[in-house]
C-alpha positions as CSV (number, residue, x, y, z in Angstrom):
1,X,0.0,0.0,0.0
2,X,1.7,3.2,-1.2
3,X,1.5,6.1,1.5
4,X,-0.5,9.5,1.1
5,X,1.6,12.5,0.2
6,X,4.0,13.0,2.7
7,X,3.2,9.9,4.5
8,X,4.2,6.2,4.8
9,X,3.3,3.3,6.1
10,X,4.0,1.5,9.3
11,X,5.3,-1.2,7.5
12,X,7.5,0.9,5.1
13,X,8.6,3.5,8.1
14,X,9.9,0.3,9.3
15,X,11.8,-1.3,6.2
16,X,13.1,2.3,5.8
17,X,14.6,2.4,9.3
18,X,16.1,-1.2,8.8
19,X,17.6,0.0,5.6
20,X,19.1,2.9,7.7
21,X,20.2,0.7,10.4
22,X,21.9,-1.5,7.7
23,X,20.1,-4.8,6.9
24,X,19.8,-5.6,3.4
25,X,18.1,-9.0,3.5
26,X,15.6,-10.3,5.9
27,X,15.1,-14.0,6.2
28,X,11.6,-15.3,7.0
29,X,8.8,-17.8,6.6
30,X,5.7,-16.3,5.0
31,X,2.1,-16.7,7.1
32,X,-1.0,-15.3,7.1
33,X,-0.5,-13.1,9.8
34,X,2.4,-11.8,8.4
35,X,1.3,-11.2,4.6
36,X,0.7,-8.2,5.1
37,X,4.4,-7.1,6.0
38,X,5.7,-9.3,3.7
39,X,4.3,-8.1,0.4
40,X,5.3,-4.8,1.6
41,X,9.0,-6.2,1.9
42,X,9.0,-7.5,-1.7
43,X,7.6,-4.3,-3.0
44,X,10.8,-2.7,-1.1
45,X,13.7,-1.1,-2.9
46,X,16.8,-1.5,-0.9
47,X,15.8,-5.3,1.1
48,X,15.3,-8.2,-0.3
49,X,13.9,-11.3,0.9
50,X,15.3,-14.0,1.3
51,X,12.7,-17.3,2.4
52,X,13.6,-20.0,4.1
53,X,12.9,-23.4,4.9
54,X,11.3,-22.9,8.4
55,X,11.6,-20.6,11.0
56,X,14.9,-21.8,13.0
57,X,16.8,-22.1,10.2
58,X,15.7,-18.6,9.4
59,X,17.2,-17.4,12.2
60,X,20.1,-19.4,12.1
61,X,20.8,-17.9,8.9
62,X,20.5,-14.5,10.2
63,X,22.4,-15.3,12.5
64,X,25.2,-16.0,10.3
65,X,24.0,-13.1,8.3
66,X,24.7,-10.7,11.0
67,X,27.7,-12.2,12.3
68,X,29.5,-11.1,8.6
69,X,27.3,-8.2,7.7
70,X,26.6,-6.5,11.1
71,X,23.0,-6.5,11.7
72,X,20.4,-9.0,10.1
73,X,16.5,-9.5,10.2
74,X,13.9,-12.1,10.3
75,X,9.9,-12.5,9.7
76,X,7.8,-14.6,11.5
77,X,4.3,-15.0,11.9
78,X,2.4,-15.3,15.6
79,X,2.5,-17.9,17.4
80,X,4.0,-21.1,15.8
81,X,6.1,-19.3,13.2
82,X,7.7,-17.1,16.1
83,X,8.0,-19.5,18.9
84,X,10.1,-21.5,15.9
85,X,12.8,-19.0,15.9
86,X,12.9,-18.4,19.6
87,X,16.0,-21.4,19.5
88,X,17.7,-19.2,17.1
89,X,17.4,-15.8,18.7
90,X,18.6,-17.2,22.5
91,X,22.0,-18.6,20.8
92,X,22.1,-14.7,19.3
93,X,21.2,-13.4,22.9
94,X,24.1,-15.0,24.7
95,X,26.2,-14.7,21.9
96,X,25.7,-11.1,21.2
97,X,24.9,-11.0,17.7
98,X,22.3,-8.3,16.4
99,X,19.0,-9.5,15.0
100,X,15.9,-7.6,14.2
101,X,13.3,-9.9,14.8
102,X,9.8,-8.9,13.3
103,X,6.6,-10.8,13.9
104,X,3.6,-10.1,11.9
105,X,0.8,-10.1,14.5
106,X,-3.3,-10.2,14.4
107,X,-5.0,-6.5,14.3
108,X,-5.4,-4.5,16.9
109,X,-8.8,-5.1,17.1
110,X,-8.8,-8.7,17.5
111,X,-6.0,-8.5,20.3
112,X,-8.1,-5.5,21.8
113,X,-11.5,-7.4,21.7
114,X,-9.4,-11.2,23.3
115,X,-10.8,-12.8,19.6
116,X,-10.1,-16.6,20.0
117,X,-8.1,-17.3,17.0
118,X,-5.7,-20.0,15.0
119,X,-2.2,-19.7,16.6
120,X,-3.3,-19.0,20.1
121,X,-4.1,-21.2,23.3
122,X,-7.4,-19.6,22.5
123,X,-8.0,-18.2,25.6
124,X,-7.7,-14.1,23.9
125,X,-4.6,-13.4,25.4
126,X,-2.2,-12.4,22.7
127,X,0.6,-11.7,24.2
128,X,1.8,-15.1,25.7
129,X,4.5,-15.6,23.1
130,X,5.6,-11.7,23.2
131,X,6.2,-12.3,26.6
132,X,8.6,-15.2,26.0
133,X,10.4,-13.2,23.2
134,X,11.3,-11.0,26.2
135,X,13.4,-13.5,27.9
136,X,15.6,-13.3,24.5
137,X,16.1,-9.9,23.3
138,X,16.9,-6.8,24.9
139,X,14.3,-4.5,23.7
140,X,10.4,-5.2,22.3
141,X,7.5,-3.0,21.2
142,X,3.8,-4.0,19.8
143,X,3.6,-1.4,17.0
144,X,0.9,1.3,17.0
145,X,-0.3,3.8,14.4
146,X,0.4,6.6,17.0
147,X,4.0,5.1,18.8
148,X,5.7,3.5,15.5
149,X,8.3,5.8,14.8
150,X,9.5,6.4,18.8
151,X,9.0,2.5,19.5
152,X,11.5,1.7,15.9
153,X,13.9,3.9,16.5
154,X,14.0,3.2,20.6
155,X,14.1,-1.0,19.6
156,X,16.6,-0.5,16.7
157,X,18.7,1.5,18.9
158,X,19.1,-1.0,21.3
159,X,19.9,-3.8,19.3
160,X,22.6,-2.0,17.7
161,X,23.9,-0.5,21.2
162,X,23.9,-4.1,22.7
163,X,24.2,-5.9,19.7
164,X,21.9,-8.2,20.6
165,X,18.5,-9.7,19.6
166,X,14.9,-7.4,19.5
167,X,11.7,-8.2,18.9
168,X,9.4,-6.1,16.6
169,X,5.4,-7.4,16.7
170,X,3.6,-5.5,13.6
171,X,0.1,-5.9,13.3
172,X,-1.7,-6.6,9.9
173,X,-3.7,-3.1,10.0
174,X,-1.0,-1.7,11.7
175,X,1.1,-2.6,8.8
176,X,-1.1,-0.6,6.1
177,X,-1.8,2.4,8.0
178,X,-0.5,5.8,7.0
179,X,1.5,7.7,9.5
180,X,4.1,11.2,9.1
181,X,7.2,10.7,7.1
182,X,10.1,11.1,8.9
183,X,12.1,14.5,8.7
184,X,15.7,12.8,9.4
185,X,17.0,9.1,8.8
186,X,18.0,6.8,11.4
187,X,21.4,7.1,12.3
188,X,23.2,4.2,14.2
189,X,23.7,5.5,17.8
190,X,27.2,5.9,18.6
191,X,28.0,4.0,22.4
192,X,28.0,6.2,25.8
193,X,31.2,6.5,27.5
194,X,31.0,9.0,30.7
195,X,34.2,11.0,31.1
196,X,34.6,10.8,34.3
197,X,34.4,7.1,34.2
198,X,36.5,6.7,31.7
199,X,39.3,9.2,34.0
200,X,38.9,6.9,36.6
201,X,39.4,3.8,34.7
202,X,42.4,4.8,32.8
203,X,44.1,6.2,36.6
204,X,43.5,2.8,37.4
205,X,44.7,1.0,34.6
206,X,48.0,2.8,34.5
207,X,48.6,2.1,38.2
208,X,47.8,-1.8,37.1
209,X,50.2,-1.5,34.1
210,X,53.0,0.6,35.9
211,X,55.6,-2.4,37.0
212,X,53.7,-5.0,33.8
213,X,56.7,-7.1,32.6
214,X,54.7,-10.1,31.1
215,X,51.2,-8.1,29.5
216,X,49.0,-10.6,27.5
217,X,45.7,-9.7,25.6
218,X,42.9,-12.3,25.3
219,X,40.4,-11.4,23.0
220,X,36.3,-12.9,22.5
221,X,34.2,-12.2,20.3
222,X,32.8,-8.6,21.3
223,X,35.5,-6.9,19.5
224,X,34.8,-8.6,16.1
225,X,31.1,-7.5,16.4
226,X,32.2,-3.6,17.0
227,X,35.1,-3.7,14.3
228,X,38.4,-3.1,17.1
229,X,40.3,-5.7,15.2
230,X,42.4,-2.6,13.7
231,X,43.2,-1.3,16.8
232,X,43.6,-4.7,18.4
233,X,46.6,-5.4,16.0
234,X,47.9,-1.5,16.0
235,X,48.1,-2.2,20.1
236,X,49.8,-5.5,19.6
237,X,51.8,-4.5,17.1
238,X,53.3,-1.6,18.8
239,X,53.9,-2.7,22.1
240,X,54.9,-6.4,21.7
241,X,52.4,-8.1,23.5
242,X,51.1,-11.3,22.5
243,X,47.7,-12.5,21.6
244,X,45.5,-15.1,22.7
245,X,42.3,-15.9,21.5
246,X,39.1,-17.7,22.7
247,X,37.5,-19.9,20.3
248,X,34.8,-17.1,20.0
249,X,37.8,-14.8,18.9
250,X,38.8,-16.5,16.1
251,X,39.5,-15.0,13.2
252,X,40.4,-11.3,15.0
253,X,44.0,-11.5,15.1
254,X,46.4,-12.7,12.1
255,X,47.3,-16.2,13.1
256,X,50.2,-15.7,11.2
257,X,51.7,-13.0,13.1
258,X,54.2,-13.5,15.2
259,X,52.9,-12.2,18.3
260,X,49.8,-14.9,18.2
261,X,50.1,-17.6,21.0
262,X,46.9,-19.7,19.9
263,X,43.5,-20.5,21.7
264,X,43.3,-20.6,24.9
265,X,40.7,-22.2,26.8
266,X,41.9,-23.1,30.8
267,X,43.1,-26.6,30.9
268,X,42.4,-27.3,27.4
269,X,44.8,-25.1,26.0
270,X,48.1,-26.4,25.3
271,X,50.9,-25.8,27.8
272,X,52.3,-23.1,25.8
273,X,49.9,-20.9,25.4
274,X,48.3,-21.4,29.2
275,X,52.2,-20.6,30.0
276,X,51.7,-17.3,28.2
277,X,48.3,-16.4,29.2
278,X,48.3,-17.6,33.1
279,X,51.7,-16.3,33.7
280,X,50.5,-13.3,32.6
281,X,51.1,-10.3,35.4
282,X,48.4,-8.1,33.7
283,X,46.1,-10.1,31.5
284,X,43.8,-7.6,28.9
285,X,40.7,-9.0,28.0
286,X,38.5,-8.2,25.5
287,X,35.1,-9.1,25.3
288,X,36.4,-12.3,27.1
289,X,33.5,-14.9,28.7
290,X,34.5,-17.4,30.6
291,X,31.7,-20.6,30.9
292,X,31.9,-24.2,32.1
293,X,32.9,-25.0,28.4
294,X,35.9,-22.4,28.0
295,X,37.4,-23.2,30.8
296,X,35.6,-21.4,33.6
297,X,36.5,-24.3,36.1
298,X,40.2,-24.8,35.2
299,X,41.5,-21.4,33.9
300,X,44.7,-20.7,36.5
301,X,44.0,-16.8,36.5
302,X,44.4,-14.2,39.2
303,X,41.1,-11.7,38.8
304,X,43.7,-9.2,40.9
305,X,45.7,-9.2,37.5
306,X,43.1,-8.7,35.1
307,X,41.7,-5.8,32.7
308,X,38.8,-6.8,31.7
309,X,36.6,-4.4,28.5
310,X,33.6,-5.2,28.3
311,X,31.0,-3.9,25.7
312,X,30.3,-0.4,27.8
313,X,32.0,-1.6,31.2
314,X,35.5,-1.8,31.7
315,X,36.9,-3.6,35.1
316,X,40.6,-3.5,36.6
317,X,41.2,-6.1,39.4
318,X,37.1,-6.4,39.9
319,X,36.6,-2.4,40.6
320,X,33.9,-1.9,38.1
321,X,33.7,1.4,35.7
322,X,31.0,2.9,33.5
323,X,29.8,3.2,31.3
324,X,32.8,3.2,28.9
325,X,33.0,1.9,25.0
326,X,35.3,-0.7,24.4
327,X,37.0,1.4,21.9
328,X,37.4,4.3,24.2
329,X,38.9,2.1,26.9
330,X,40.8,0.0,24.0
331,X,42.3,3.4,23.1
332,X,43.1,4.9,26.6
333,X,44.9,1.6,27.2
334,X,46.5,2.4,23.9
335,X,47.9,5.9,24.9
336,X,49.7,4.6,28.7
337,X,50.9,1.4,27.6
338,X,54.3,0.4,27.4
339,X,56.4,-2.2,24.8
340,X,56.8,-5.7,26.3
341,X,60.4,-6.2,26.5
342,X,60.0,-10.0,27.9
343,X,59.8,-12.8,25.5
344,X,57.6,-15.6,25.9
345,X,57.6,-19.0,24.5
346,X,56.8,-19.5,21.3
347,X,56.0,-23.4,20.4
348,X,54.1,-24.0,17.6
349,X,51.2,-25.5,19.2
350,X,48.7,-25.2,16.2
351,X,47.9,-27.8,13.3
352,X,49.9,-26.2,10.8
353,X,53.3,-28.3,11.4
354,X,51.6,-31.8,11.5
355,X,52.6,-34.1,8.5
356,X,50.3,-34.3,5.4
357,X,47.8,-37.2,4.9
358,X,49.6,-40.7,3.4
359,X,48.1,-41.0,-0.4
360,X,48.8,-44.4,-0.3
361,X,47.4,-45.2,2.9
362,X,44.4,-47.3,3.1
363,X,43.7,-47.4,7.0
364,X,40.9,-45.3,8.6
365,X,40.7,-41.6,8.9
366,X,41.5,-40.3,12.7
367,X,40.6,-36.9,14.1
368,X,44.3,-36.3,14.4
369,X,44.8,-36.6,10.2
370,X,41.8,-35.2,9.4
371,X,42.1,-32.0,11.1
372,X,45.5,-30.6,9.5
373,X,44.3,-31.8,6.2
374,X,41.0,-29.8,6.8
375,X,43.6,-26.2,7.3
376,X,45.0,-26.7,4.3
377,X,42.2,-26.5,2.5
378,X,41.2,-23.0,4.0
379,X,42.6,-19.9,1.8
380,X,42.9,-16.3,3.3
381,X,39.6,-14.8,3.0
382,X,37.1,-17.6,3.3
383,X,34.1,-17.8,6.3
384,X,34.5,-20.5,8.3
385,X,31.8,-22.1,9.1
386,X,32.0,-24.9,12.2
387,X,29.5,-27.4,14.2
388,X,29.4,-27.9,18.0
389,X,31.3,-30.9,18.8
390,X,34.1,-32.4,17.1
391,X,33.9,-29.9,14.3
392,X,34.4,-27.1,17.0
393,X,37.0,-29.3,18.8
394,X,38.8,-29.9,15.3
395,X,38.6,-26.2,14.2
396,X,40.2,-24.7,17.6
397,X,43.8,-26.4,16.9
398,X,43.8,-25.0,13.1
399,X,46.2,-21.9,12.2
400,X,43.9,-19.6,10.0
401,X,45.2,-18.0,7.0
402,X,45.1,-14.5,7.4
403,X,41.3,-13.1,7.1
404,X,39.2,-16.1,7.8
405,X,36.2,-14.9,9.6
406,X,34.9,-17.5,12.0
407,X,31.4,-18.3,12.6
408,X,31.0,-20.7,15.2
409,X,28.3,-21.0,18.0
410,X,30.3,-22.9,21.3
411,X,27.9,-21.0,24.2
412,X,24.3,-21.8,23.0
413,X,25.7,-25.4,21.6
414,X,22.6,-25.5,19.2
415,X,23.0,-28.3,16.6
416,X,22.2,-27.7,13.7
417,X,23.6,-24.1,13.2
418,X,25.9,-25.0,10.6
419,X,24.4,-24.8,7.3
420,X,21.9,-22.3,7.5
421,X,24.7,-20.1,9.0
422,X,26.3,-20.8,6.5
423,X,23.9,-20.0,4.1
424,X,23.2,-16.7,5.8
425,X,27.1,-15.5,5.4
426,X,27.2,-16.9,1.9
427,X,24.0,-14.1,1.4
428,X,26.0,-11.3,2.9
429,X,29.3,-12.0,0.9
430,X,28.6,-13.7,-1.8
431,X,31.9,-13.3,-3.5
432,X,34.2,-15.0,-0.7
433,X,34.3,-18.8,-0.1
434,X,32.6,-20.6,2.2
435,X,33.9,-23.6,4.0
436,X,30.9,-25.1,5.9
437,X,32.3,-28.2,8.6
438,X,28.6,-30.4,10.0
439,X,28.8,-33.5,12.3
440,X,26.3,-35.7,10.8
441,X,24.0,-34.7,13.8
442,X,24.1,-31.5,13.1
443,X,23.4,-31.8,9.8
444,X,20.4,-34.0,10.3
445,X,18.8,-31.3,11.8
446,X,19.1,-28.9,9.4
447,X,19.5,-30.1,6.0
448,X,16.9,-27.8,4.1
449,X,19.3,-25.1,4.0
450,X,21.0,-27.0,1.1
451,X,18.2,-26.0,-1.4
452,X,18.3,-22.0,-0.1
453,X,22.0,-22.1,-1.3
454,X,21.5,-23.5,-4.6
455,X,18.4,-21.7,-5.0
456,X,20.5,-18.3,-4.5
457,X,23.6,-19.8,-7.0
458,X,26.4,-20.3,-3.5
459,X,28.9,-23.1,-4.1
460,X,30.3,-23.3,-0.7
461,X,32.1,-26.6,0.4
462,X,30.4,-28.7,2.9
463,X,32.4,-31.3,5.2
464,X,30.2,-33.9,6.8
465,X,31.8,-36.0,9.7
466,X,30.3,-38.9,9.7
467,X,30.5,-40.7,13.3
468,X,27.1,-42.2,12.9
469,X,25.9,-40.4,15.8
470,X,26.4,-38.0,18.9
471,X,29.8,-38.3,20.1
472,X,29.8,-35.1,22.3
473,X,27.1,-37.7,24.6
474,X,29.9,-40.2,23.7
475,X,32.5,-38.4,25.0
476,X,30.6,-37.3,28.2
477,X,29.6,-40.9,29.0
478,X,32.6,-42.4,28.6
479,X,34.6,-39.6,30.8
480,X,32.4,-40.8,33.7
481,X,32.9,-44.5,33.0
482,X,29.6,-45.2,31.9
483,X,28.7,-47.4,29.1
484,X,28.0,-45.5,25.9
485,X,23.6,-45.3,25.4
486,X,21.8,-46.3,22.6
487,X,20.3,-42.5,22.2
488,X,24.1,-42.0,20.9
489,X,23.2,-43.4,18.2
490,X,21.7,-42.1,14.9
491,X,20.5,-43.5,11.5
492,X,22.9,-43.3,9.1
493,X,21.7,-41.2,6.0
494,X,23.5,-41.4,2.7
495,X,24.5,-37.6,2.8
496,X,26.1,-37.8,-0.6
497,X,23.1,-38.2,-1.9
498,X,21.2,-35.3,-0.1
499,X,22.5,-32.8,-3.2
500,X,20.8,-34.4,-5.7
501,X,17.6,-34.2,-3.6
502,X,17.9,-29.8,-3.9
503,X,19.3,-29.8,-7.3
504,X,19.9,-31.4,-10.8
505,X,22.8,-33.6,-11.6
506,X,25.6,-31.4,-12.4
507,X,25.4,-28.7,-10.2
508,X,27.5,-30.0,-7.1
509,X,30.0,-32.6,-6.6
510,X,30.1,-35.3,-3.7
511,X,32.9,-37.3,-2.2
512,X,32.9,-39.4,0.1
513,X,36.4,-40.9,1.8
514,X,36.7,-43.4,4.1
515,X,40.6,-44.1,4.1
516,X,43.1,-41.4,4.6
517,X,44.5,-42.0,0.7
518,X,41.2,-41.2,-0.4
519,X,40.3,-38.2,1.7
520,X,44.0,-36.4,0.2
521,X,42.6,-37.1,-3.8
522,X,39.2,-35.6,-2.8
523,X,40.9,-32.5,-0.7
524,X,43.7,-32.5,-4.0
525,X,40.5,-31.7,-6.6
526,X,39.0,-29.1,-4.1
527,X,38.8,-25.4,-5.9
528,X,39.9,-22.3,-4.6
529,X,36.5,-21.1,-5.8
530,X,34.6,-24.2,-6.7
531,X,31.8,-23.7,-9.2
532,X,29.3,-25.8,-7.6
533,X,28.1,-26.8,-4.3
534,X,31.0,-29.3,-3.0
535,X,30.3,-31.8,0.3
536,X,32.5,-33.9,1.2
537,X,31.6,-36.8,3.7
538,X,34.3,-37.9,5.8
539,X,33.7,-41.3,7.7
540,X,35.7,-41.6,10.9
541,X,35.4,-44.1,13.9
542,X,32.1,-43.2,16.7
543,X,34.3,-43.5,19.3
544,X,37.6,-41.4,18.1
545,X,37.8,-37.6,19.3
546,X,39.9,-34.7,18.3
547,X,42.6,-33.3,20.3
548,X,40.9,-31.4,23.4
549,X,37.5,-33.3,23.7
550,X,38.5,-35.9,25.9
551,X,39.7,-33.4,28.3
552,X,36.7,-31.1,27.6
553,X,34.2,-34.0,28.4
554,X,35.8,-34.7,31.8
555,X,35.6,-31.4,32.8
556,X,31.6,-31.1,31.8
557,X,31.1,-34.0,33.0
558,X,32.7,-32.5,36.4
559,X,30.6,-29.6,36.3
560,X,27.5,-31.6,35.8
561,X,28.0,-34.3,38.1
562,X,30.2,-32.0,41.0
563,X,32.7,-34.8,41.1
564,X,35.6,-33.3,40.0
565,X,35.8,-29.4,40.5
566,X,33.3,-28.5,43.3
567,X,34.5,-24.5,42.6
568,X,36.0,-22.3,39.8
569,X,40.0,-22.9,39.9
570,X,39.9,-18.7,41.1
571,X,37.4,-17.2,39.1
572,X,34.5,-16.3,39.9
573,X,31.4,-18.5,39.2
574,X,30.2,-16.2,37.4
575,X,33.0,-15.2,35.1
576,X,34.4,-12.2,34.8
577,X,32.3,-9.2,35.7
């Protein structure tokens, strides 16, 4: 519905904000509640959309959207279609990534009037599921004729400020009806940093910093979201100090500097980098988190030595300061720092050394072949794309070419992220390369995605390890010494086939290798840029896990079953503040 003269619609004032606040695809599952919106989207010059196969791969590939473009959308429908995506946009809450997430909801007069409708528990309350949406994202509105242009530009704001998840509900009439053009576009708010605050911190700071010999920085994954990896290297670059990463981090820092010391994740890590990072005597962290799985009950770190940036807080040694930007404490820290004159070890302790696969080989493919094979396929440039569980495991001892963004979802642990992720990122750049790794799990949870990327022309390359089943329950079972369950266990699908399921013959390519010689002719034919969809299944023993898991699975298995680690080694239970 085209506006009156100097008007718009709801529905457009709201496309027209996204388009401000940068989104240029929204991802969705049509619905009758939500036609409305939606043919208002495809008459939209600016956003496209993009459908998709249900709802929680929708957000999934937002999700993946977001984490490569900056912001990204989704369109639901009430009730069902909404509640669908609600997965999706809790694995965004906790690992701040920025989605819009808009719900096209019954009029105003059937919400007003209690109607019992479709999609409800039919009892006329309407806002049961926006009430659960509120457990997930930071900000939500129920748009109005009269409060649209306050509540959009007060929801958008947030989610950019927070980068996290919001929830947008749009009524059907609300959708259609004319309201006031607006005078200005929205502008992406810049963050608050008090001055005072930000005084007090850097005082503070520079009294931690004054007698530093041994500086480290540890960096998560807030800094990729607000763009510091510039400064990041500029700071590491001119003072010496090396990096660390956690797994969230990845793809931040230039592996291939020299000042890189690997992942670390507490007792996990290899004894070099924990070397670096515990005998640290100021550690730096950057949008750090430390959880049960990154090493929350083994990481040997004083809080006393830490400065630790959060998005708008910054703490030294616990004393809490704010708010303050990361990139204006980042950048006090740059001015009173000084060079790091101490050297630290420097053992290669990544993939990259470990001998190439035996062509001639016929024995069985081990996580500990596999994995260096898998690096050397990766090119500067390409998105990474990996699976909870051995994927993840796998991934975290690779050295990254230079550029490699990372997309990988360790705190929410959501199966099933990987392809529509995937297909999301492939969306938002469309002319880098793609290098999706799904355990067969995973991928049995979300295989639809398959047909979005060959409906949209991607020919991103697909690993598939194939374990026949669950070994992250594997691995937990048999750290406790318990036999390993049935419910392990999953049917195994012929993936190669899957392709041909989405697409005519000739428009992928599948492999499948099951002995080490065969897995280093497949990896020999891959393409820098392949010009077709490429999976590759990769059949290893159920009960063989990449480096780090075994260790990983005694330790969550400790903190589920209190045997082993009644408290944090010395940080808090909570993490760092």
């Amino acid at each position: 519905m085209e506006g009156e003269a100097g008007a718009v619609t709801v529905g457009e004032l709201l496309l027209g904000r996204l388009h401000d606040l940068g989104v240029r695809y929204v991802f969705g599952v049509p619905g009758d509640y939500a036609m409305d919106f939606t043919d208002q989207v495809m008459a939209f010059d600016g956003i496209d959309w993009v459908g998709s196969s249900n709802e929680l791969n929708a957000g999934y590939s937002a999700d993946g959207y977001a984490r490569v473009a900056g912001v990204g959308a989704i369109i639901t429908q009430f009730g069902p279609g909404e509640l669908s995506a609600i997965n999706a946009l809790a694995g965004a809450m906790v690992e701040s990534v920025p989605i819009v997430s808009i719900v096209g909801g019954p009029s105003l007069e059937i919400m007003q009037r209690r109607t019992s409708i479709h999609h409800s528990l039919v009892d006329g309350d309407s806002d049961h599921w926006a009430r659960m949406a509120c457990e997930v994202t930071v900000a939500q509105t129920s748009l109005t004729p009269e409060c649209a242009l306050r509540e959009i530009d007060r929801v958008l704001a947030e989610c950019w400020l927070q980068q996290r998840p919001v929830y947008i509900r749009i009524p059907g009439d609300v959708a259609l009806t004319p309201v006031a053009r607006p005078v200005r576009r929205f502008a992406r708010p810049d963050p608050v940093t008090n001055p005072g605050q930000l005084d007090a911190f850097a005082a503070a700071a520079e009294r931690r910093l004054a007698d530093a010999e041994r500086p480290v920085l540890l960096v998560g994954s807030m800094p990729i979201r607000l763009g510091l990896g510039p400064a990041v290297a500029a700071f590491a670059s001119e003072y010496n100090w090396p990096v660390a990463t956690q797994a969230l981090g990845r793809g931040l820092f230039d592996e291939s500097d020299v000042r890189f010391v690997g992942v670390y994740n507490g007792l996990e890590s290899p004894d070099s980098v924990r070397e670096v990072v515990e005998g640290a005597d100021v550690l730096v962290c950057l949008g750090v988190i430390f959880y049960d799985w990154s090493g929350l009950f083994t990481a040997d770190l004083d809080p006393d030595r830490i400065i630790n940036l959060g998005r708008d807080v910054a703490t030294v040694a616990g004393t809490r300061f704010g708010p303050i930007s990361m990139a204006a404490a980042l950048g006090r820290l740059h001015e009173m720092a000084a060079s790091r004159t101490s050297d630290w070890p420097r053992t290669a302790t990544l993939l990259h050394k470990c001998s190439k696969l035996d062509r001639a080989s016929g024995e069985p493919i081990s996580h500990e072949r596999l994995w260096p094979a898998v690096q050397e396929v990766l090119r500067p440039g390409d998105v990474l794309v990996g699976e909870v569980g051995t994927a993840f495991f796998g991934a975290a001892m690779m050295r990254l070419p230079v550029g490699v963004f990372v997309l990988t979802a360790p705190i929410w642990s959501s199966a099933g992220y990987v392809v529509p992720a995937a297909f999301g990122a492939g969306v938002a750049v469309p002319e880098r390369r793609v290098v999706a790794i799904s355990g067969d799990g995973g991928l049995q949870m979300s295989p639809q995605e398959i047909s979005r990327m060959f409906a949209y022309g991607q020919h991103p390359i697909i690993f598939v390890i194939n374990n026949r089943g669950y070994t992250t329950e594997r691995a937990l079972e048999k750290a406790v010494g318990e036999e390993v369950q049935a419910y392990a266990e999953i049917p195994d699908w012929r993936y190669s086939a899957l392709p041909a399921v989405f697409a005519a013959e000739g428009s992928f390519v599948v492999r499948t290798a099951r002995t080490e010689a065969e897995l280093a002719e497949i990896l020999d034919s891959v393409d820098e840029r392949p010009d077709r969809l490429t999976l590759i299944e990769v059949i290893v023993d159920p009960m063989d896990l990449p480096e780090g898991m075994p260790q990983w699975s005694r330790e969550a298995s400790a903190a589920i079953y209190h045997a082993q680690f009644p408290a944090p080694a010395r940080l808090p239970w909570s993490g760092l503040s």
